[in-house]
N, C-alpha and C positions, 0 to 999 in steps of 0.2 A: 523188258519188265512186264509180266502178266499185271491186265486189268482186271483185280480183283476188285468186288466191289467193297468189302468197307475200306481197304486203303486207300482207294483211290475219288471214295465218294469225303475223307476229310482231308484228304489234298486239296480237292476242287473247293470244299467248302472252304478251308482255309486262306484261297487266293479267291474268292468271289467277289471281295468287296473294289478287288482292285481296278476295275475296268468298268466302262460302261461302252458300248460299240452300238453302230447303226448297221441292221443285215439287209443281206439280199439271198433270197432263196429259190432253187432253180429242181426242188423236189415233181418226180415224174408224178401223175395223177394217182402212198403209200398199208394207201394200201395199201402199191405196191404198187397193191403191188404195182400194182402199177405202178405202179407208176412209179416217182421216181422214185429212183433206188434210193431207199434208204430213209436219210435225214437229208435235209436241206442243207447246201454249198451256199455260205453268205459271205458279201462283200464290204467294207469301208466302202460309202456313198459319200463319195467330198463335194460341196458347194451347194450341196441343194437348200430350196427355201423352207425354214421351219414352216409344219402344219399343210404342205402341199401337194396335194394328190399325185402320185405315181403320172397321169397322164400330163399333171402341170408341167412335171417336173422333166417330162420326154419334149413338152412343147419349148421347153427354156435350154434344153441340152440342143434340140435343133437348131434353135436362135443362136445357141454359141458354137459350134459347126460350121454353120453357115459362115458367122462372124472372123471364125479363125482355122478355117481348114485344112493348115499345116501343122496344128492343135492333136496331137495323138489320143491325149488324155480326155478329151472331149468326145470322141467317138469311142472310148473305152465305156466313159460314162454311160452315153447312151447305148451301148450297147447289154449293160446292167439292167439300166431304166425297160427295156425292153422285157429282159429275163423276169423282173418283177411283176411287169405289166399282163405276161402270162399267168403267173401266179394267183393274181386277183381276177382276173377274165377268163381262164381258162380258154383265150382265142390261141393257137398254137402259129396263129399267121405271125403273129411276130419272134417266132423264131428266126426263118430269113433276114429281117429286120437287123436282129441282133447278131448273125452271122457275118453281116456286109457292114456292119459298122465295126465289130472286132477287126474284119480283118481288112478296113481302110486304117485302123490304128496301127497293125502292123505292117503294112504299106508303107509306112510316115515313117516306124519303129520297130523293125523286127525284133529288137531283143525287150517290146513292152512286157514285160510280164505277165501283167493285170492283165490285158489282151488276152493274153494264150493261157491263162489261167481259164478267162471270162468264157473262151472256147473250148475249155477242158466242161466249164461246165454247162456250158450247153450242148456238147455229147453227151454229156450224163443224161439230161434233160429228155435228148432223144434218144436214149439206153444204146446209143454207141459206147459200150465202153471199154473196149480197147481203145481207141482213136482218145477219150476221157480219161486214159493212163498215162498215153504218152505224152498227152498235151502239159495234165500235170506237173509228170518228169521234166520234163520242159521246163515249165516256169520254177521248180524248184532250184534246177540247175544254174539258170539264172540269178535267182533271188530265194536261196536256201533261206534266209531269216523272214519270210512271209508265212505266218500261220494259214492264210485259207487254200495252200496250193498242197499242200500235206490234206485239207478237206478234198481234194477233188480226187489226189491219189487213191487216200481210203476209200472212199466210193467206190471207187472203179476197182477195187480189187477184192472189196465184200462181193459185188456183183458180180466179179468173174470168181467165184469161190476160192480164192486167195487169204483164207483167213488170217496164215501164221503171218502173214504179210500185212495185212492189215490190222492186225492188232498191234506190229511193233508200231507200226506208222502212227496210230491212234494214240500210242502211248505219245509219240515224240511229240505230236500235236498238243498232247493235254501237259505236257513238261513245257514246251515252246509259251502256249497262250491259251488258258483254260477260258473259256466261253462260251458262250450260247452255244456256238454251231458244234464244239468239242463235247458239250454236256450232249446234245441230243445223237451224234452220234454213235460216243459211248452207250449210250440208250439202247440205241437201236441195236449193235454189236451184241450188248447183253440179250436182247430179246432175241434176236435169233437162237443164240443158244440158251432158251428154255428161262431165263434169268427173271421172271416180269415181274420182280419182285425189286430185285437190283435194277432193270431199266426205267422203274418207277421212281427211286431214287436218283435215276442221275437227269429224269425229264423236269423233276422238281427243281433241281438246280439252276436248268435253263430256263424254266420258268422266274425265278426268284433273279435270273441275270437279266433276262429283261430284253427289249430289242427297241429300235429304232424309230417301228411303224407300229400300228393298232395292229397290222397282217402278223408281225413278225411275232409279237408276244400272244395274236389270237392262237396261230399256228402251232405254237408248240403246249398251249393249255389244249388245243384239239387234242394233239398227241399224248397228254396225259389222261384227256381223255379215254382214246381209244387201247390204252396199256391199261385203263379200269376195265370196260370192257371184256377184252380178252380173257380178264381173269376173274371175269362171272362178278365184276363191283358194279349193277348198273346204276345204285341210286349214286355212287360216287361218278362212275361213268357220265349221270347226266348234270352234277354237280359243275365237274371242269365244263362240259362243253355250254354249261349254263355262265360262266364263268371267261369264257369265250367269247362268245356272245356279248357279253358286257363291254368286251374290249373292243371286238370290231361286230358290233350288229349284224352285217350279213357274211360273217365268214361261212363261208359253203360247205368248208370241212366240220366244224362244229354244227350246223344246219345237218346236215344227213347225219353226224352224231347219233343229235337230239333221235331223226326219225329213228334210228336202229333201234336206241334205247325204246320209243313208245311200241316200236313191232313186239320188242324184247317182251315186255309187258303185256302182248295179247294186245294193244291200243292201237288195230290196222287202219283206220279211218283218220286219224289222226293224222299217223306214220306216214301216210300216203297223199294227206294234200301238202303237207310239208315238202317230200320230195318232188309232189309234182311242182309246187313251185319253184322250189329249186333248180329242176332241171328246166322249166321252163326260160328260164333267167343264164342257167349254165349246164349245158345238155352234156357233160363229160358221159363217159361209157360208163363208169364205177358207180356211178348217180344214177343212171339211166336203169343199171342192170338193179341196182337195191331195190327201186323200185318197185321195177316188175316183180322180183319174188316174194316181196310184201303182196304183191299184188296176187300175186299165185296161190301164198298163203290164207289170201282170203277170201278166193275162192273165184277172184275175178280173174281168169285164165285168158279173157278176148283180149282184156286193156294189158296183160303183161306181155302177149302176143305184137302188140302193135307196140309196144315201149321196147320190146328185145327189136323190132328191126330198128330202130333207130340207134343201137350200136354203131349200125355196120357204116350207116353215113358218120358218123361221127369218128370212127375208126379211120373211113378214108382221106377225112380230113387232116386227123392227125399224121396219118400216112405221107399226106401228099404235101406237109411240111416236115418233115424226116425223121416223124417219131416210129421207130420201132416198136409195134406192139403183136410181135409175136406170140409171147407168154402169156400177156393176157388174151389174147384174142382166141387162145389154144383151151384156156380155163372157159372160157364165155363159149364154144363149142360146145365142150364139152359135154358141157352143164345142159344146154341150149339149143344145140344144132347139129352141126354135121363131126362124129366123131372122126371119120379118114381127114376129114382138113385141121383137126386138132392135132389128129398125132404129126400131119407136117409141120405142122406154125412149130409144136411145140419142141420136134427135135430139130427144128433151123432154130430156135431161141437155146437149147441145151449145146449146140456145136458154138455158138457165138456167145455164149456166158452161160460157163457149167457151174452155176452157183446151186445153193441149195432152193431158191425160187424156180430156178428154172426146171431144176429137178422133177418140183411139185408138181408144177404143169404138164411135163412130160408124162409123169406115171398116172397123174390123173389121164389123161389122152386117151394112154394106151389102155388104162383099163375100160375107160367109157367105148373103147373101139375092139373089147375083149380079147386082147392079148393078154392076159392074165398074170402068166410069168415075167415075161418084160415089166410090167408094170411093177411088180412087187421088189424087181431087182433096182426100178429106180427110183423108187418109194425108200429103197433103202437110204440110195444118196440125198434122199431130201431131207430124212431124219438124222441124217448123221450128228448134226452138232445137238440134237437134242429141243429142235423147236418147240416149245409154247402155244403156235399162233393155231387158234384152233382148226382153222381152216385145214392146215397141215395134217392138226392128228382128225378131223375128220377122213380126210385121203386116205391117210397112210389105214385106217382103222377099214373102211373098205375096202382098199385096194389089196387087206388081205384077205380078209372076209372071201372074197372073192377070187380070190388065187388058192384057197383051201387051206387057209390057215388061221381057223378060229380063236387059239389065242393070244395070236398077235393082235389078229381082231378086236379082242374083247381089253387086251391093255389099253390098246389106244382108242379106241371109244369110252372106256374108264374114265381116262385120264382128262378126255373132252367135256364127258357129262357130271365131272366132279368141279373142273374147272368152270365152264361158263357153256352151260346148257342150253342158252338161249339166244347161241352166236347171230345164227343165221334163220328166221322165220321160216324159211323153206327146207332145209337142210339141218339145221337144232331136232325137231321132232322127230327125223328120219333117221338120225342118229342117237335116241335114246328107245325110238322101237326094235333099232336091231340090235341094241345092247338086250333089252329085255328079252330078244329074240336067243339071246346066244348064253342068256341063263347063268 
């Protein structure tokens, strides 16, 4: 069954009222792109104490561990509490954490599900996602009547560009148990293909379904946030992540928000002790790099200089707890540094998930390392489904520019500067000069 949007946005509203659920979300740092793919993979959290911090909550799963170490489900748990704990910290040291407590649960329990679920998505987490397929597969074959192992599937099969695949998946999901994590994926499904009118519609849902934690309902009012955004809304833009903010004070994704929105605006001084704090508190690559180009934008090119290397530690961090950041790391080249090490990150990230992210990164690479033609040919595969996200039609709008094809050029620059002119402070401008450039 295609997921069109208005049949399937008064399906959901019509089953909204029926559930209330507490999540767990295990989203890579989505922008994307990074980060995690996607939408957030959340879990049922059993036993915990109302009103008590994720860390409380890892201290009382160890005391019961310890207490009952023959316990599968207890090492399941904490192995969640873990996933979450990254969430809000942005430390990725507790990924290992959560990989030695899964898989002492399956030690006790080979066929736990939740386990091999919880393992499915924490390869997603670290953009394994093949290894985040099969784990799925796994736990569905098990326990077919669990809604979040159909979440780990679709993930993993948007991200390896499996679309017709994961759209049937996403339907069964939204037929099985329409919820949070069902609404924002569907979101996100739509946005990819150009929709960000319909993924606005179905992030309102998840919104209005609500979650468990102050993180989990900040998290997805960030995410309507940044679907205003994209589509050139900023005062509604700073509205949700104002909105955000209410719910959990310092969520970090509504926090760089807010900045993007005040760069949007010409308001660099502002924009920028914002993210320095931020980053000072949670130094992620995606924080670190906005920064500097606000920083660029305003003319402070020394302080953007010293904020771009501090990627590359933070990248090896992530690294040396098993996150894959090839794709991005091949975009932050590109943009930034060394184009020959972009086009490698980027086509080891296009052989290991040919998605249409991965695409992006790819043809940006090639064209920042002026292969021209390659690039335009995989520019093609990144537009295919008809993205939205402006970043994309910036790419794709240069990378033909620059292969000798000015009116591809000039649609897809169009189509950005009609949309949301003021995506990127760095990149926004340079994209409405070479529109006026191309006449």
């Amino acid at each position: 069954m295609a997921i069109n949007r208005d049949s399937l946005t008064l399906k959901l509203a019509a089953a909204l009222l029926a559930f209330v659920a507490v999540f767990l979300g295990v989203r890579a740092l989505d922008g994307s792109s990074a980060s995690l793919p996607g939408r957030a993979e959340v879990a049922v959290r059993e036993g915990q104490l109302p009103g008590a911090t994720t860390a409380q909550q890892i201290e009382g799963l160890q005391a019961q561990v310890r207490e009952a170490p023959s316990d599968p489900d207890g090492y399941t748990q904490l192995g969640l509490a873990y996933l979450q704990q990254v969430r809000e910290s942005g430390d990725p040291t507790f990924y290992p954490r959560a990989e030695g407590s899964f898989e002492q649960a399956l030690r006790l329990n080979p066929n736990d599900f939740a386990a091999i679920s919880g393992l499915g998505s924490l390869a997603l987490a670290r953009h394994d996602f093949r290894s985040g397929l099969a784990l799925g597969e796994r736990a569905r074959r098990i326990n077919p009547g669990v809604a979040r192992n159909y979440g780990v599937i679709a993930d993993a099969q948007v991200e390896l560009g499996r679309y017709g695949a994961a759209e049937r998946t996403l339907q069964h999901y939204v037929d099985l148990k329409p919820e949070l994590s069902s609404y924002a994926r569907v979101s996100y499904f739509r946005e990819l293909h150009g929709d960000l009118s319909g993924a606005l519609a179905a992030m309102r849902l998840a919104v209005s379904a609500g979650g468990g934690t102050a993180e989990n309902v900040g998290y997805v009012e960030a995410l309507v946030g940044k679907l205003h955004f994209d589509s050139g809304e900023y005062p509604a833009a700073e509205g949700a992540y104002r909105s955000a903010l209410e719910t959990d004070p310092g969520f970090p994704a509504a926090i760089a928000g807010l900045a993007r929105v005040e760069a949007a605006g010409g308001e660099y001084a502002p924009a920028i002790r914002r993210l320095r704090a931020l980053v000072q508190r949670l130094p992620l690559p995606e924080y670190v790099i906005a920064l500097g180009e606000i920083e660029q934008a305003a003319g402070m090119t020394a302080a953007a200089r010293r904020d771009y290397q501090l990627v590359g530690a933070e990248t090896q961090l992530l690294q040396a707890n098993g996150v894959n950041t090839d794709a991005e790391l091949a975009l932050f080249q590109a943009d930034h540094g060394d184009p020959a090490q972009a086009v490698g990150l980027a086509a080891r990230a296009w052989a290991a998930a040919p998605s249409v992210r991965s695409a992006d990164a790819y043809s940006w690479a090639l064209s920042s390392a002026g292969r021209d033609r390659e690039a335009l040919a995989m520019s093609a595969q990144a537009m295919r489904l008809g993205s939205g996200d402006p970043s994309f039609l910036y790419h794709a709008g240069m990378v033909a520019l620059r292969a000798g094809e000015p009116e591809r050029a000039k649609a897809f620059l169009s189509r950005l500067v009609e949309q949301s002119p003021r995506f990127n402070p760095h990149f926004g401008p340079r994209a409405q000069r070479t529109l006026e450039g191309l006449g």
